[in-house]
N, C-alpha and C positions, 0 to 999 in steps of 0.2 A: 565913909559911913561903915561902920562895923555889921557883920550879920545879923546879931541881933537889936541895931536898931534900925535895918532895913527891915525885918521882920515884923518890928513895933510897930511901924509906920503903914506897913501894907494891910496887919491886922487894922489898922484906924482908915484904911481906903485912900493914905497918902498918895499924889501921883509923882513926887520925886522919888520915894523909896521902891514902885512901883518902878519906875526907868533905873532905877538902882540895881533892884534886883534882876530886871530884865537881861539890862547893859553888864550885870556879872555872870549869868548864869547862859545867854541866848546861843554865842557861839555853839558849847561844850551842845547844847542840845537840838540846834540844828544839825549837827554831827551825828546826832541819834535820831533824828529823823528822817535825813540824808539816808540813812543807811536801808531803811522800809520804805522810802519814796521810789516812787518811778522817774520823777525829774525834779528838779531844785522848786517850783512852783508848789507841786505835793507838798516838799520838805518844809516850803517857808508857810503853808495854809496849818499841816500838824501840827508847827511850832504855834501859829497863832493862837490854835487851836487849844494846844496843852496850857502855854501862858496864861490864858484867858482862865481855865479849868484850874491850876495854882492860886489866881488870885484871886478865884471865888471860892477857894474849897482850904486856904490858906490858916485860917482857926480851926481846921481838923491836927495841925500839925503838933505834936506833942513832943517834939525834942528826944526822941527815941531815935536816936541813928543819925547819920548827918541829913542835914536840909538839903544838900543836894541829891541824897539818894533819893530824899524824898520826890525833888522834884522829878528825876530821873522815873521816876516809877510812874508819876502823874503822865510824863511825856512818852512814855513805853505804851501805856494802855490808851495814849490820846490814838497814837500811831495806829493801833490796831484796830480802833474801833473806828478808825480814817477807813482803816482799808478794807472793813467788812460792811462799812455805809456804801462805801462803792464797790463792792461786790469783787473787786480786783485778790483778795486773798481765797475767796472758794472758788472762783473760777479753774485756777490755777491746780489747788490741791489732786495729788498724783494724777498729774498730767502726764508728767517725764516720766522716763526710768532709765539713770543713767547706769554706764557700765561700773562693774566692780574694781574701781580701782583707789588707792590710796594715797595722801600724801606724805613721803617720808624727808623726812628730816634735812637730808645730806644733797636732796635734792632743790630745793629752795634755794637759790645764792643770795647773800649775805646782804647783794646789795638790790633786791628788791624791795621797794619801795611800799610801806602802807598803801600809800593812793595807789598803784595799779591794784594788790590784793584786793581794796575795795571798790574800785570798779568792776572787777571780775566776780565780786558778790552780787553786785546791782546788775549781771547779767543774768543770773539767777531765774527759775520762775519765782514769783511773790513769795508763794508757798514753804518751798525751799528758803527764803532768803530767811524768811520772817522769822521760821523755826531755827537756824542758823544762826541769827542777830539773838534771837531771846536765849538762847542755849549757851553757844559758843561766848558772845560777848556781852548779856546780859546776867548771864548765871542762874536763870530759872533753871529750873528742874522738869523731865518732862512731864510730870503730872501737873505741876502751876501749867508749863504751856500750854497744854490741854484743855485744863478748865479756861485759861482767858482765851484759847482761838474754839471753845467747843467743839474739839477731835477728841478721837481716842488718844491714850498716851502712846500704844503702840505707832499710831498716825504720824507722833510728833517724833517719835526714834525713828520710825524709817524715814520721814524726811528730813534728818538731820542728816542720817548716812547718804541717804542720796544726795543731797546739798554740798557734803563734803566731796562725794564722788565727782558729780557732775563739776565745782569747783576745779578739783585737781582735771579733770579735762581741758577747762577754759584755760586753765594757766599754763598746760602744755602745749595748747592749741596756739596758745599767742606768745608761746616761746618764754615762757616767765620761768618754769623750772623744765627739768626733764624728769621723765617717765623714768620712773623705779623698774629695775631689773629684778629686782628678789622681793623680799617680804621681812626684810629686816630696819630697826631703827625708825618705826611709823611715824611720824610725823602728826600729831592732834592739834589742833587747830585750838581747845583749850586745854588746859594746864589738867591734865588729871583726866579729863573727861574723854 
């Protein structure tokens, strides 16, 4: 079934383009729920959550940009409004304060593995992760993050920095890279940012 007539079909409340769309898009965003969950039960209620919230809000969609970004965005904000129904992301908010340290480039070896980096996210406080996830790997800006978790912008830049700092702790901690000696070659966690 092509995208756009699993699209037709879910516009018409079909349930096979419905488990169409589901069964193509559910991994990639259980992967993005995963990421602001506390444990895979979180993860699999947000997904519900957001699916359900796609296929009622599905004739909003006007083919501006890809449908999966689309959904992606549906499943980013389902995430958060998961974690501020249960109070788990203000809790949280500058709780830590980790030390000043960064991660550089030459330090990270080659063969570390995505899934340890992100399990060392998910040790995170919430707060941290959540600004971390929408920043680092969502590509908000700190002023969008802002407005969807209602912090200041400045809130959402220092707990990005802190989130990176405290990051590069956990991964030293657990022997993932080593501690930089100087302050050359930083290491950013995104491309630019």
């Amino acid at each position: 079934m092509t995208e756009e007539a699993i699209l037709q079909g879910c516009l018409h409340n079909e349930p096979g383009a419905q488990r169409e769309l589901y069964q193509k898009y559910s991994s990639k965003m259980l992967s993005v729920c995963y990421r602001f969950a506390h444990n895979r039960e979180d993860a699999e209620d947000m997904l519900q959550e957001g699916f359900i919230k796609v296929f009622s809000q599905i004739h909003t969609f006007q083919n501006k940009g890809a449908f999966e970004g689309w959904i992606r965005r549906i499943v980013v904000h389902t995430c958060i409004n998961h974690l501020k129904k249960n109070k788990k992301f203000n809790e949280s908010v500058d709780l830590i304060h980790a030390t000043s340290v960064q991660i550089r480039e030459e330090s990270v070896p080659s063969i570390v593995q995505a899934k340890q980096v992100v399990e060392c996210i998910r040790i995170l406080p919430i707060g941290y992760r959540t600004v971390l996830n929408l920043y680092a790997i969502e590509g908000y800006s700190h002023k969008e993050i802002a407005d969807m978790l209602d912090i200041e912008e400045s809130t959402s830049r220092s707990q990005y920095t802190r989130a990176k700092q405290m990051l590069e702790d956990i991964l030293v901690r657990k022997k993932i890279i080593q501690r930089p000696s100087d302050k050359t070659g930083w290491f950013k966690i995104a491309a630019g940012r």
